[in-house]
C-alpha positions in Angstrom: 25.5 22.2 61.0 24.2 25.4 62.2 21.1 27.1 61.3 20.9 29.5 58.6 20.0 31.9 61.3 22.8 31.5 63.2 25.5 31.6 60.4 23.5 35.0 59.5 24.0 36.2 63.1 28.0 35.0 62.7 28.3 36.6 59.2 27.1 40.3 60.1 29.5 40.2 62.9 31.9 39.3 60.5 31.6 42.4 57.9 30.0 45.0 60.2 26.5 44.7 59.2 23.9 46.4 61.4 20.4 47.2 60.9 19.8 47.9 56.9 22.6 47.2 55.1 24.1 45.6 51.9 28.1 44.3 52.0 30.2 43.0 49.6 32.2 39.9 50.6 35.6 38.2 50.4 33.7 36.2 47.8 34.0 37.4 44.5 30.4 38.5 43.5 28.7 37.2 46.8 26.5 40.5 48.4 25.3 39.7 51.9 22.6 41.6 53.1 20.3 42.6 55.9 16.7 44.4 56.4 15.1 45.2 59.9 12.5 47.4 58.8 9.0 46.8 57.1 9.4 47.6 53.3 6.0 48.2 51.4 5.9 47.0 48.3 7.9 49.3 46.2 8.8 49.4 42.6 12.8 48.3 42.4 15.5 46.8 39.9 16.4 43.7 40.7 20.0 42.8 39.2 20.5 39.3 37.3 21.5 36.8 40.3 20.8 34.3 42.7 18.9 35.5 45.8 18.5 33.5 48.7 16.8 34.5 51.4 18.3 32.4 54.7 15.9 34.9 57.4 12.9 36.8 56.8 10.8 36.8 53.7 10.0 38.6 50.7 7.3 38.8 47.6 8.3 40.0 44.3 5.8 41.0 41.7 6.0 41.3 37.8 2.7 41.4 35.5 0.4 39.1 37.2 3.3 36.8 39.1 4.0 36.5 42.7 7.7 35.3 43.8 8.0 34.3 47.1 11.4 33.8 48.6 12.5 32.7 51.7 14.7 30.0 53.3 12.8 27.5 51.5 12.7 29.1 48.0 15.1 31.0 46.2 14.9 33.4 43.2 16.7 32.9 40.3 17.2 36.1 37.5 19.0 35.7 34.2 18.5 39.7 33.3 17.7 42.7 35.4 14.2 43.6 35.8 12.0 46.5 37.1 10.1 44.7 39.7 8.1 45.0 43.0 9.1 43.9 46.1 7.6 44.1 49.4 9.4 42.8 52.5 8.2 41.6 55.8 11.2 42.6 58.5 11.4 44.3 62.2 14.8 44.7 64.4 13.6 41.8 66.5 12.7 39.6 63.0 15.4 40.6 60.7 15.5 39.8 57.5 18.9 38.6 55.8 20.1 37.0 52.3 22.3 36.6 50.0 22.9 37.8 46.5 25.1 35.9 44.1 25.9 37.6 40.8 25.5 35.6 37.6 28.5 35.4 35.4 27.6 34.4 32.2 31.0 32.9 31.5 30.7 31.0 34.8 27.2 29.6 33.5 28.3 28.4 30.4 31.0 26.6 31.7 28.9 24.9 34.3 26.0 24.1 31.6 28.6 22.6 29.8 30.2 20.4 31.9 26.3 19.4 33.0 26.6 18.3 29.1 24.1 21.1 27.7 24.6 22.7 24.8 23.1 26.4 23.6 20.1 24.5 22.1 19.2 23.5 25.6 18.3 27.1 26.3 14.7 28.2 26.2 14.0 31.0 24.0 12.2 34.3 25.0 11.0 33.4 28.1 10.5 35.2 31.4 13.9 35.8 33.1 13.1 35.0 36.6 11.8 32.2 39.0 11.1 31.0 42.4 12.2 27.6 43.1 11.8 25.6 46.4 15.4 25.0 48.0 16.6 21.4 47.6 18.3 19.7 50.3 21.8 20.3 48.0 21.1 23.5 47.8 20.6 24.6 51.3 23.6 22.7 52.1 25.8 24.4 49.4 24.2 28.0 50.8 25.0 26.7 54.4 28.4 26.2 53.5 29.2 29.2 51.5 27.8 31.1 55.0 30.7 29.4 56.9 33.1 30.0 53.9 32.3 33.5 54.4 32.7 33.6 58.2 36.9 33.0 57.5 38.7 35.2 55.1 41.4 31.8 54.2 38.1 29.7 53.9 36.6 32.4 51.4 39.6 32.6 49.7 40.3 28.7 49.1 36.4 27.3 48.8 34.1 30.2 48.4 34.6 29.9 44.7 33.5 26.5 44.5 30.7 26.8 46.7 29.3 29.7 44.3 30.2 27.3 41.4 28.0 24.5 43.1 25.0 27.0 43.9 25.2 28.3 40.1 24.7 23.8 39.4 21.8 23.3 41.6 20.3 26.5 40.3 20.7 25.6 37.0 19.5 22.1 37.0 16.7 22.9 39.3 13.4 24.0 38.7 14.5 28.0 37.8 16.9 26.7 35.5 15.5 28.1 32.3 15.4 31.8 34.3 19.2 31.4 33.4 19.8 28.8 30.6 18.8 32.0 28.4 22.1 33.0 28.7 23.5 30.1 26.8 21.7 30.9 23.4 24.6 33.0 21.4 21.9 33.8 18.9 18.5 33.9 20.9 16.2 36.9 21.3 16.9 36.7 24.9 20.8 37.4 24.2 19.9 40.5 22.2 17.4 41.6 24.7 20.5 41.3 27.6 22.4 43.6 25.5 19.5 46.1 25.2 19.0 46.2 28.8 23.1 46.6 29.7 22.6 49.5 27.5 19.5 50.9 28.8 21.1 50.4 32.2 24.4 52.1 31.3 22.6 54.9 30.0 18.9 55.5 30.9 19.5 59.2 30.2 19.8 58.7 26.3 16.9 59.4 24.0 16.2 55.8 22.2 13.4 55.1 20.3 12.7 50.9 19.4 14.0 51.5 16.0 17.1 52.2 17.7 17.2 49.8 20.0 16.0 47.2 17.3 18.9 48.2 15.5 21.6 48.0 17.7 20.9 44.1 18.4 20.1 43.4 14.4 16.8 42.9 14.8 13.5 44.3 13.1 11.6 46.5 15.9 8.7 44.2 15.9 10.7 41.0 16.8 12.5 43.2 19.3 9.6 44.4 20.8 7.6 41.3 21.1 10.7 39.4 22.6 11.8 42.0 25.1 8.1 42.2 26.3 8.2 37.9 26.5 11.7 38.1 28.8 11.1 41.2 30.9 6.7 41.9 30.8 7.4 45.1 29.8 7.8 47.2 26.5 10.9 48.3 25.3 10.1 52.3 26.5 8.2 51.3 29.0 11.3 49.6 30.8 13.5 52.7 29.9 10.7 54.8 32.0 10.8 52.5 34.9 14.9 52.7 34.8 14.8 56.1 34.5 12.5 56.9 37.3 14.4 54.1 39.5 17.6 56.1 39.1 15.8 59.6 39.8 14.4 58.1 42.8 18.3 57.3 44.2 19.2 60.5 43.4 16.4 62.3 45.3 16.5 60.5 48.3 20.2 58.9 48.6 21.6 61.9 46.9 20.0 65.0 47.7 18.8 65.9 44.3 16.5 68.7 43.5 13.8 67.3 41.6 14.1 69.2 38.2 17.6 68.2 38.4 17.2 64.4 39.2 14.4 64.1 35.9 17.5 65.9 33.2 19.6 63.8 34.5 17.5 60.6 33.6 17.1 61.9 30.5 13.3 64.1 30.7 12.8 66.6 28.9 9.6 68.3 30.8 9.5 68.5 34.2 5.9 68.3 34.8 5.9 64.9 32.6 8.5 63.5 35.2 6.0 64.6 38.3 3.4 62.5 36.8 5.1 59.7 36.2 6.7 59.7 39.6 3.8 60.4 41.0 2.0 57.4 39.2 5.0 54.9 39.5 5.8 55.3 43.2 2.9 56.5 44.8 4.5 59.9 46.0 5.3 63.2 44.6 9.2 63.5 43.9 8.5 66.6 46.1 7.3 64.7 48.7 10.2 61.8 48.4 12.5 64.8 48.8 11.1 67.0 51.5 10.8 63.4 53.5 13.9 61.4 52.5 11.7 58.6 52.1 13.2 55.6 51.8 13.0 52.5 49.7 14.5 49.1 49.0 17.4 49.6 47.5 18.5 45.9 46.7 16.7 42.3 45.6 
């Protein structure tokens, strides 16, 4: 079978992919992506999902964690989180992966035909792994490169192949990243639903009462299991969200400043400099005036 390398060389010239660049494939909630540029690390969301790395390599950070994925590790995420990321990539050393979304439907019927039940699932624990790539694995990624190579071969086994990668992640060593997902009634459940709504709406003003509320539970369980599953408090995720999204609309957008922070939801401007400031290492001024760019996937 060919090299990862060579199936990513065969799958950009498939969808068009050139230098940077993220593409959505024929296989439903397979991203296929490509770097060929040195990102610093950089404060970034990473979306729940499988990502695995088949060129190149990359370091994710969260509290005092370091995540190393590459084409012998993967990284497994049951819920978004404000991370770091720092990649190592040049044109003539590209770096390319893959991003599988997790459906939560699609987990639970895999856990349960693996014969696991929602008291399998670990409670309030952090949402993300590395894992080293078994043998099964790398062959079920190998495949599902091929798969994507031919739209009738995307159309009649990609599934399947995203089915089997979802398996080995889930009864491998970054299992429990998504097994989470399993628990109907576990603090990690509730904390999913916070985040969706923090995500679907960074802009609104929520204190943890509120949030506590809105996923029946007392603000200081909420707030002691959102900080196990993500390493963050409740507000202080909602800042990093906030100033995520005000960063894409700076530089991807051509927001002016003032208008980028209302639109996440501050209500002083000079509070927003500061934060930006702290948060990303540059002035929002500055990211404007120099289009500066920054990762913009996991």
């Amino acid at each position: 079978m060919a090299t990862f390398s060579e199936l990513a060389r065969r799958v950009k010239a498939k969808y068009e992919i050139a230098g940077s660049d993220m593409k959505t494939t024929n296989v439903s909630g397979v991203h296929f992506y490509s770097v060929d540029e040195q990102i610093e690390r950089c404060p970034m969301i990473y979306h729940s999902g499988i990502i695995i790395i088949v060129e190149g390599q990359k370091f994710g950070y969260l509290g005092g964690r370091t995540f190393t994925y590459n084409p012998q590790h993967y990284l497994a995420l049951g819920l978004p989180l404000a991370m770091e990321c720092e990649a190592h990539a040049s044109p003539e050393n590209p770096l390319s992966g893959l991003f599988i979304e997790v459906n939560p439907a699609i987990v639970s019927e895999v856990a349960l035909a693996m014969g696991m039940d929602h008291t399998h699932a670990e409670a309030d624990v952090l949402a993300v792994e590395a894992a080293p790539m078994s043998p099964e694995m790398s062959d079920a990624v190998a495949r599902l490169l091929t798969h994507l190579c031919s739209d009738i071969e995307s159309a009649v086994l990609g599934a399947g192949c995203v089915r089997e990668i979802i398996y080995r992640a889930l009864d491998g060593p970054a299992g429990f990243a998504l097994k989470g997902l399993l628990r109907q009634d576990s603090h990690t459940l509730a904390v999913a639903k916070a985040m969706q709504a923090i995500h679907g709406d960074c802009a609104a003003q929520r204190s943890i009462d509120d949030m506590a509320r809105a996923v029946g539970m007392s603000a200081s369980s909420f707030h002691r299991a959102f900080r196990q599953v993500t390493d963050d408090t409740p507000l202080q995720y909602v800042k990093k969200v906030r100033l995520t999204q005000a960063r894409a609309l700076i530089v991807e957008e051509g927001y002016r400043v003032g208008a980028a922070a209302a639109a996440v939801g501050y209500e002083s401007a000079a509070q927003f400099s500061r934060d930006f400031k702290t948060y990303f290492g540059i002035t929002a001024v500055d990211a404007q005036r120099t289009g500066t760019p920054f990762a913009r996937t996991a």
